[in-house]
PAROLUM-244064 format. One line per 5 residues: number of its first residue (from 1); for each residue x, y, z of C-alpha. Coordinates in nm, 2 decimals, decimal comma. Layout:
<sites>
NUM = X/Y/Z  ...
</sites>
This chain:
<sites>
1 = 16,31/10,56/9,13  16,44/10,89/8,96  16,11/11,02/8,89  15,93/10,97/9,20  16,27/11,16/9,34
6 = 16,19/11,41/9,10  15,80/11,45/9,20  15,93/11,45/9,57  16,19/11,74/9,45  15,90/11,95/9,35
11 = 15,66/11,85/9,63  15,91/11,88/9,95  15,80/12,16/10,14  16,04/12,27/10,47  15,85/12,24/10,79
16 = 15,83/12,55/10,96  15,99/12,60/11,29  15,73/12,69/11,55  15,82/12,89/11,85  15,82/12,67/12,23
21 = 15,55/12,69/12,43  15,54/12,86/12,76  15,38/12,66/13,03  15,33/12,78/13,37  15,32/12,49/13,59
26 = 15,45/12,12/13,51  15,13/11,96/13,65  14,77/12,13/13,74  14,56/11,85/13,92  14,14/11,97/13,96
31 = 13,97/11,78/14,28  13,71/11,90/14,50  13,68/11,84/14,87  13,55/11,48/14,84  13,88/11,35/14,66
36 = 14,11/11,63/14,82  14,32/11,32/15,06  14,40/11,13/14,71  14,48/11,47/14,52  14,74/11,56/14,80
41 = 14,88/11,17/14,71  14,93/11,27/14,36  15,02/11,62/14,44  15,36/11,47/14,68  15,45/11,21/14,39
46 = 15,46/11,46/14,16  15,69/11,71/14,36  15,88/11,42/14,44  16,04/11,40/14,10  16,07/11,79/14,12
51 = 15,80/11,92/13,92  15,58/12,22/13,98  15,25/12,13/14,11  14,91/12,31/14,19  14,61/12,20/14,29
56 = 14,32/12,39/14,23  13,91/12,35/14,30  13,67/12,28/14,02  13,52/12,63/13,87  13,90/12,78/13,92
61 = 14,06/12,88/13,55  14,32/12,63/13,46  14,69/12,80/13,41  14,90/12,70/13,09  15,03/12,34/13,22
66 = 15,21/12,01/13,06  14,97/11,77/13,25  14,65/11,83/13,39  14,54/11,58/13,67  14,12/11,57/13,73
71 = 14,06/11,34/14,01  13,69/11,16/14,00  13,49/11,01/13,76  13,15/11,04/13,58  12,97/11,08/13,92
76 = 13,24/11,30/14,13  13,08/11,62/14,24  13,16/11,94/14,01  13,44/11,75/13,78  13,17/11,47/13,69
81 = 13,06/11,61/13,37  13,44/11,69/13,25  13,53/11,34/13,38  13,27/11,22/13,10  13,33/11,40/12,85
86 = 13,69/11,29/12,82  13,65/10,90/12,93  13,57/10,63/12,67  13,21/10,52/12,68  13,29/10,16/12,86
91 = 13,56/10,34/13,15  13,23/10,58/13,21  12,99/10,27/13,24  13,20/10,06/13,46  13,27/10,35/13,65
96 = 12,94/10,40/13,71  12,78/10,06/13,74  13,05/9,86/13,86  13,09/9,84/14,21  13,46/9,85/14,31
101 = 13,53/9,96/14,00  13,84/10,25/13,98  14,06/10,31/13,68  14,34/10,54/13,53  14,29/10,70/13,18
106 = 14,53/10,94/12,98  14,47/11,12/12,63  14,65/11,39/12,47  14,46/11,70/12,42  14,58/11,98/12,15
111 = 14,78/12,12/12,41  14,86/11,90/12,71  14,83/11,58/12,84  14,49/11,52/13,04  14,51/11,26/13,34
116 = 14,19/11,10/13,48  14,19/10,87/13,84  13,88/10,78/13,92  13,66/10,52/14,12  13,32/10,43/14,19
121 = 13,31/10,62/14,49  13,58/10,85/14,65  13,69/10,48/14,80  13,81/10,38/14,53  13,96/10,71/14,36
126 = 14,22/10,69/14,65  14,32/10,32/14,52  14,33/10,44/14,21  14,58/10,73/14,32  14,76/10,53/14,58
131 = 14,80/10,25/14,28  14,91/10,55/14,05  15,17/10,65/14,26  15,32/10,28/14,34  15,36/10,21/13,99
136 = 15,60/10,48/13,92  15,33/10,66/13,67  15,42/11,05/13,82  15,83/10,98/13,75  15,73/10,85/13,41
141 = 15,52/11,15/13,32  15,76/11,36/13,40  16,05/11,25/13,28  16,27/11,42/12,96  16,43/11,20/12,77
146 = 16,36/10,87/12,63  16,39/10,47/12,77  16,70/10,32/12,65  16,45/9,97/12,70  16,71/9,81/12,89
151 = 16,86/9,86/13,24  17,26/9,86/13,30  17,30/9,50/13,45  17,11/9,35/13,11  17,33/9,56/12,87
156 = 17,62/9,44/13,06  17,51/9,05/13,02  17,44/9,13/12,63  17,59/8,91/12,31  17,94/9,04/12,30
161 = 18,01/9,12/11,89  18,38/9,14/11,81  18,46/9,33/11,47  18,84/9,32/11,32  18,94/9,52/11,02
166 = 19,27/9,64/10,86  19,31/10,08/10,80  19,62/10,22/10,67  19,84/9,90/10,75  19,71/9,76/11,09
171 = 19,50/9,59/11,22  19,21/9,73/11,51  18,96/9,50/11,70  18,66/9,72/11,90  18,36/9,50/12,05
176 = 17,99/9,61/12,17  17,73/9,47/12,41  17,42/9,41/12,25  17,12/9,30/12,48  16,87/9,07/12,32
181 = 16,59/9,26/12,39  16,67/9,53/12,23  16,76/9,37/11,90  16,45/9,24/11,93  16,27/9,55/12,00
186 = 16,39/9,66/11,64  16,35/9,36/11,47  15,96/9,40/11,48  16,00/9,78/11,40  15,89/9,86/11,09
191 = 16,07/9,93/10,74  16,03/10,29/10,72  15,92/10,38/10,35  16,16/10,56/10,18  15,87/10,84/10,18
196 = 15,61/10,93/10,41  15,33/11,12/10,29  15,08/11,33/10,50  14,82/11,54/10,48  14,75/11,87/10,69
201 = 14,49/12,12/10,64  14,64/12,53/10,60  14,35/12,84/10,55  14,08/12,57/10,56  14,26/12,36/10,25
206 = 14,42/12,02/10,24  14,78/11,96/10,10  15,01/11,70/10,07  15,34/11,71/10,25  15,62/11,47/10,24
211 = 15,89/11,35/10,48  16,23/11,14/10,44  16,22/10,88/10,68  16,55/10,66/10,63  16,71/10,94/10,83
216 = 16,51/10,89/11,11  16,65/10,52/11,13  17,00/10,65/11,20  16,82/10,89/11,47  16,62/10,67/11,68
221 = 16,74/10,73/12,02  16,67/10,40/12,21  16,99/10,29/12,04  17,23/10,57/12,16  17,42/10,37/12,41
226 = 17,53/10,12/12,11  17,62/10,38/11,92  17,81/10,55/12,20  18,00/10,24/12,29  18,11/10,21/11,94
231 = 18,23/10,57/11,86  18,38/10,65/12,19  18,61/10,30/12,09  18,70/10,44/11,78  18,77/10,79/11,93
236 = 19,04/10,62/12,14  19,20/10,44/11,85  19,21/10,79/11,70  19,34/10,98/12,02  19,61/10,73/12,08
241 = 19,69/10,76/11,68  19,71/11,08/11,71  19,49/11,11/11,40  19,31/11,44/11,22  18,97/11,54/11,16
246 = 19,01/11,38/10,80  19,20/11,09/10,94  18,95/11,00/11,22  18,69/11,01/10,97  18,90/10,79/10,68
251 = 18,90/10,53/11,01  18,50/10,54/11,12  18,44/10,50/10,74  18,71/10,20/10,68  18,50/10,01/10,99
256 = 18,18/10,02/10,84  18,35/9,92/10,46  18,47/9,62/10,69  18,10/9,49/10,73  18,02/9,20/10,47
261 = 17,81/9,34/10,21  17,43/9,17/10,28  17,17/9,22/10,00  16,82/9,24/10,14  16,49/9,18/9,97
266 = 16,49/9,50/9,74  16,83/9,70/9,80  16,74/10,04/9,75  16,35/9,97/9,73  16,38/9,98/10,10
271 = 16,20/9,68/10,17  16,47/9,61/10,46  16,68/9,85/10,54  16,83/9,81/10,91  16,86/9,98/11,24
276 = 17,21/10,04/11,33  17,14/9,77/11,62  17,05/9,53/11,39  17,34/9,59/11,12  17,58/9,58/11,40
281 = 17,41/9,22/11,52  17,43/9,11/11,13  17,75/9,14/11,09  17,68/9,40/10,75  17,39/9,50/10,55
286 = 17,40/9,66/10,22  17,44/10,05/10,14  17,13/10,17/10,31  17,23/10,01/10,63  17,56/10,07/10,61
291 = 17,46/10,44/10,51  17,23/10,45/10,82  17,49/10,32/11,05  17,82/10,54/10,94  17,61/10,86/10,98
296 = 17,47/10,75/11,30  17,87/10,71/11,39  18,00/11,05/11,25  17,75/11,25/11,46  17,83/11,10/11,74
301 = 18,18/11,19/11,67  18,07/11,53/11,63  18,13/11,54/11,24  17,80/11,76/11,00  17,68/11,44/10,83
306 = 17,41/11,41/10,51  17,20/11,12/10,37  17,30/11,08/10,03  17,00/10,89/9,78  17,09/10,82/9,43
311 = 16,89/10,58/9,13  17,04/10,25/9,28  17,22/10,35/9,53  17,29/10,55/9,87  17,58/10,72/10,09
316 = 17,65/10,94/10,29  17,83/11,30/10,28  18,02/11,47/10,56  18,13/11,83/10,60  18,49/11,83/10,61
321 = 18,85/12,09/10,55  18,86/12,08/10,16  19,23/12,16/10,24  19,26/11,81/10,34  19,13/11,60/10,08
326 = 19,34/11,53/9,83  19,21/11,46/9,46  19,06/11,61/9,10  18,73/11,77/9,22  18,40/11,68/8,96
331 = 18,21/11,95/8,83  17,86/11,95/9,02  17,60/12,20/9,06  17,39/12,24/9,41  17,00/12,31/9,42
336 = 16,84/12,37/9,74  16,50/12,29/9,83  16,50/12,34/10,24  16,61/12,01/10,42  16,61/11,81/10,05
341 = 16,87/11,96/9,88  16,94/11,85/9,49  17,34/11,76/9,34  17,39/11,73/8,97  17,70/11,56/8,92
346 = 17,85/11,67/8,53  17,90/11,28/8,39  18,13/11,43/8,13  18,37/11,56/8,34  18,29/11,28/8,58
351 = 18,38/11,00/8,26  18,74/11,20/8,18  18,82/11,19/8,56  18,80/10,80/8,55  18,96/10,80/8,22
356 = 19,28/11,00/8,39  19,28/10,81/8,70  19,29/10,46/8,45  19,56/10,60/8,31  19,80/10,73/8,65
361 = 19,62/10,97/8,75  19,42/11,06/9,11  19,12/10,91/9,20  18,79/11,17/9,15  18,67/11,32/9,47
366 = 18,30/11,46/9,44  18,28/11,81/9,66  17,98/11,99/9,73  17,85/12,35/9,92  17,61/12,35/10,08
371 = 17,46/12,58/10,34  17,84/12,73/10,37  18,04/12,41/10,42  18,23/12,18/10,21  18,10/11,82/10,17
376 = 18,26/11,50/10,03  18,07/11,18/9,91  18,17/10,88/10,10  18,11/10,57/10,02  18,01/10,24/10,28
381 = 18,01/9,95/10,07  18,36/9,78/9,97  18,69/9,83/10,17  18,97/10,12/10,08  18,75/10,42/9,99
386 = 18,87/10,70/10,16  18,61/11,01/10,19  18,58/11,24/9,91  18,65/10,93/9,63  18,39/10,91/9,47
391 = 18,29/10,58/9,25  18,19/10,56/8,91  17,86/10,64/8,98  17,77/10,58/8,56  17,71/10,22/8,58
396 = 17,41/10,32/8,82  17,23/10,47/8,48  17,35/10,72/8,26  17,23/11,08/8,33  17,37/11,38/8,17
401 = 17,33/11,54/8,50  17,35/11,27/8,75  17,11/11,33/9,04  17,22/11,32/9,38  16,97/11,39/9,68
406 = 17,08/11,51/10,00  16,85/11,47/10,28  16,95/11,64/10,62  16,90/11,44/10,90  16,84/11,79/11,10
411 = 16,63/12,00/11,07  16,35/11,73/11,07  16,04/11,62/11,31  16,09/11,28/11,46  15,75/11,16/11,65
416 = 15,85/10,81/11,76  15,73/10,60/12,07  15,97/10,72/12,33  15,88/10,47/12,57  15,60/10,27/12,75
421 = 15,51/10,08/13,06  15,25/9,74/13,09  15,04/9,72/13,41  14,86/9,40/13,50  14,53/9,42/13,66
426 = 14,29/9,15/13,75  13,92/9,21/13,67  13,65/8,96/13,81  13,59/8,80/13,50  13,95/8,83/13,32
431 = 14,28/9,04/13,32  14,30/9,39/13,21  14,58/9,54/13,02  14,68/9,93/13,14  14,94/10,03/12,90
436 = 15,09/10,38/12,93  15,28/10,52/12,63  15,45/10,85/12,60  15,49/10,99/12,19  15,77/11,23/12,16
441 = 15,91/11,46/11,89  16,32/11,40/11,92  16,33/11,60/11,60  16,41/11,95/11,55  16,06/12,07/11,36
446 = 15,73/12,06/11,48  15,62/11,72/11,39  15,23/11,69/11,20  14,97/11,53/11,42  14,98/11,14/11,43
451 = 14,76/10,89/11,53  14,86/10,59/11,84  14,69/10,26/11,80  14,73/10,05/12,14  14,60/9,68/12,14
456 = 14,64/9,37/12,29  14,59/9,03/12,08  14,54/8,72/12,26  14,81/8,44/12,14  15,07/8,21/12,19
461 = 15,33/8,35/11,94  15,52/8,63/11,80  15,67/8,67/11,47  15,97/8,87/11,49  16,13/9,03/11,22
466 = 16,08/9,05/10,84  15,91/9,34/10,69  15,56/9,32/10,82  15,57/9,13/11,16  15,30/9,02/11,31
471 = 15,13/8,79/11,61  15,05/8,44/11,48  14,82/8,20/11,68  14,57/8,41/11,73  14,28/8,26/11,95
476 = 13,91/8,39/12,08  13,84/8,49/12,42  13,55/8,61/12,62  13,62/8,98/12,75  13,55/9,04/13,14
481 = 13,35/9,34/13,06  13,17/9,27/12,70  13,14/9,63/12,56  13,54/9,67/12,67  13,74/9,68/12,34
486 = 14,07/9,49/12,27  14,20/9,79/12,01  14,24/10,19/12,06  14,31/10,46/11,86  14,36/10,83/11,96
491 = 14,52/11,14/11,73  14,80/11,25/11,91  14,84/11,62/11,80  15,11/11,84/11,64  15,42/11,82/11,85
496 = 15,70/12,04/11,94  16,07/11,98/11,91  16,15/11,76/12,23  15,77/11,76/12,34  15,58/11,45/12,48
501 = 15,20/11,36/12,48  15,11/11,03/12,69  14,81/10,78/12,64  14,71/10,50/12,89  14,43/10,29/12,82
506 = 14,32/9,97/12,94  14,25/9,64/12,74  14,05/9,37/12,90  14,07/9,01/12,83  13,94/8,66/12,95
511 = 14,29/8,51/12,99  14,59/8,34/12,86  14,85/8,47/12,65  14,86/8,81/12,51  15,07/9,03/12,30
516 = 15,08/9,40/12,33  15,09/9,64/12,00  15,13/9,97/11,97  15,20/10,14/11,65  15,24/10,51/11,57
521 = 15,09/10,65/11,19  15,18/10,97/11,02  14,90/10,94/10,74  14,90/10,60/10,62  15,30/10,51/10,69
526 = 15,39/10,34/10,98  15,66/10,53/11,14  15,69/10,36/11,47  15,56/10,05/11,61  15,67/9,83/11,91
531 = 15,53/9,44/11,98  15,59/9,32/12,31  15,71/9,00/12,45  15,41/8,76/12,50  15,31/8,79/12,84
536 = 15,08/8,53/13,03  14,93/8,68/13,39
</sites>
């Protein structure tokens, strides 16, 4: 573990910001006169949801835009050869040879979103834009933030989870909602690796870059309202207590200690750490999850929080008024290395602090600058460690310098699968599968291209949970259209802070049960991933 920390501490390269893009309208949509009555459909959906539309004539130069709308497909007059150019071979052929045929299709080009409706004759392109518009597509393309993947009424009818737990001499009870579906959104998410490496290309050469991912755990914003509910209950424990900064903190930190301690498969290995959703649904975790879940708290409460990683172990730090913790500050030196930072803790001074606390004396508290502030250690496993104490870290492996790495959770991309929507169509020979998903960067660096793999795999089950889940019962169909594929996969490129690319594609089957995947890759990790709920049309 320490030396591939120590390869990563050489190799970590900061991410450079990149400046925001200017765009000049929110949506451009490119029809000529045959499709003009379905472009004005589009056009009023889109300004419906308040976004700036424009729609221009085939020949006219395209303005800077977020979404670009080309009604007609591979035989439209004057957008016919763009149309093919863009569409997958089998949309192009059943466009063209299929009577009846119409379709929607959406990619992500290098710097917008391209949107295709189109039909075998203009006929049909208005019941692909008509179809467009009922199913909510324009407010879904437009749209800022991400899906919390459940709607008011089912959070309300969620498992209530009590938790009690004793902090300086009473007793405090806070509970939380948790809806079913989204524990079990994150149960098939996968482990994030401990590292992600990926590869880019700069002056024509490839390098190797690498990324922290346990951070983005405690960042994933579909579970925001849990963590809401949670802090804003502790916040009013701590308002009527009149508590301080330090205080407050001392109290978020004493309800996570509460959690039973649960080893996983490989502790620190990360073969399980947990979502905060699923830690909170446990009942405890051990210290990654517990790590994961504290920090997600603390910046919610508005405190400067840091992921602490350590041989065998992890914690977090938070930036706090030295002037109010208490205790014999350990030697320590800082080295910074842009958002991986580097603390050598001096075990000498760190053994005589234990051997003076043994003997009456304070307990040690580990303090460290960085960037300006003042951070403490604080440890989440075990009950009645107040911030600042810090353990006898020795008995993890004896280092004259014992490394601490701090990875920022700011000052980091976050390309995640902000949310997607399932559209049933029937086909004459079979069902077809239009899923739209929308990949955003909710980090705050320009996150490296990635690459979105949408599927559909007939079966009657879903394995949720456990490291690498999967769809069992897997069975063989006969597609409606036989060069239609089951399985697509598109680069999505670099993305902005708080920028969004969208896909739709559409998966054809004969019938029966189905599960949906879609999974998101930065180089060969697995950074998002979602399996739906087996559906049967």
């Amino acid at each position: 573990m320490h030396k591939r920390l120590v390869i990563l501490l050489l190799l970590a390269l900061l991410i450079p910001i990149s400046p925001t893009k200017a765009f000049g309208k929110d949506v451009v949509i490119l029809s000529n006169d045959i499709d003009e009555q379905a472009a004005m459909i589009v056009k009023k959906a889109f300004e419906d949801t308040g976004a700036e539309v424009e729609l221009l004539k085939p020949g006219t130069k395209i303005p800077p835009t977020k979404l670009l709308v080309v009604m007609g497909g591979p035989m439209a007059p004057e957008v016919g050869s763009f149309a093919s150019h863009h569409l997958p071979e089998y949309e192009r052929k059943s466009l063209i040879f299929q009577k009846g045929y119409w379709t929607w299709f959406i990619k992500p080009l290098k710097d917008k979103s391209l949107v295709i409706i189109a039909g075998n004759t203009r006929r049909e392109t208005r019941t692909a834009a008509e179809e467009f518009v009922a199913q909510g597509f324009p407010e879904f393309l437009t749209s800022k933030g991400v899906s919390n993947l459940f709607t008011e009424e089912e959070l309300r009818k969620g498992k209530e989870f009590g938790y009690e737990w004793a902090w300086n001499g009473k007793k405090y009870r806070i509970s939380v909602k948790i809806p079913q579906n989204l524990y079990d959104f994150y149960r098939v998410k996968p482990r994030m690796s401990l590292v992600a490496e990926y590869n880019e290309t700069v002056g024509g050469r490839k390098r190797s870059d690498f990324m922290i991912t346990w951070y983005l755990m405690a960042k994933t914003p579909h579970q925001e309202p849990v963590i809401k509910e949670i802090a804003s209950q502790l916040e009013e424990i701590a308002d009527k207590e009149g508590l301080s900064e330090y205080d407050k903190a001392w109290l978020v930190s004493s309800f996570v200690q509460s959690l039973t301690y649960q080893r996983d498969l490989g502790s620190l290995g990360g073969e399980y750490p947990k979502y905060v959703v699923e830690t909170l649904w446990d009942g405890g975790g051990d210290c990654e999850d517990t790590t994961i879940l504290l920090i997600s708290l603390l910046r919610e409460m508005g405190y400067d929080t840091t992921f602490l990683l350590m041989p065998g172990h992890a914690a977090v730090a938070v930036a706090l008024n030295p002037g109010d913790v208490k205790g014999p500050r350990v030697r320590n030196s800082v080295e910074e290395y842009g958002y991986l930072s580097l603390v050598l803790v001096d075990s000498d001074d760190l053994y005589k602090k234990y051997v003076s606390y043994v003997r009456g004396g304070d307990i040690p508290v580990l303090e460290f600058k960085l960037n300006g502030k003042s951070y403490f250690y604080v440890e989440t496993t075990g009950e009645g460690w107040k911030p600042g104490w810090v353990p006898y870290l020795l008995v993890l492996g004896y280092f004259k310098k014992f490394p601490i790495y701090v990875i920022s959770v700011d000052r980091a991309p976050l390309p995640l699968i902000a949310d997607y929507v399932t559209v049933v169509r029937k086909a004459n020979n079979g069902i077809g599968l239009s899923i739209l998903v929308k990949v955003m960067n909710a980090g705050e660096e320009e996150a490296p291209s990635t690459r979105l793999i949408v599927g559909i795999t007939p079966g009657s089950e879903v394995k949720v949970g456990g490291v690498k889940p999967n769809v069992r019962g897997e069975v063989t169909v006969k597609a409606s259209v036989k060069e239609f594929p089951t399985k697509y996969e598109v680069e999505i490129p670099e993305l902005e802070p708080g920028e969004s690319r969208f896909l739709l594609i559409t998966l054809y089957y004969g019938g029966g049960t189905a599960v949906e995947t879609i999974t998101l890759k930065l180089g060969k990790v697995n950074v998002d991933n979602v399996r739906t709920r087996p559906l049967n049309p």
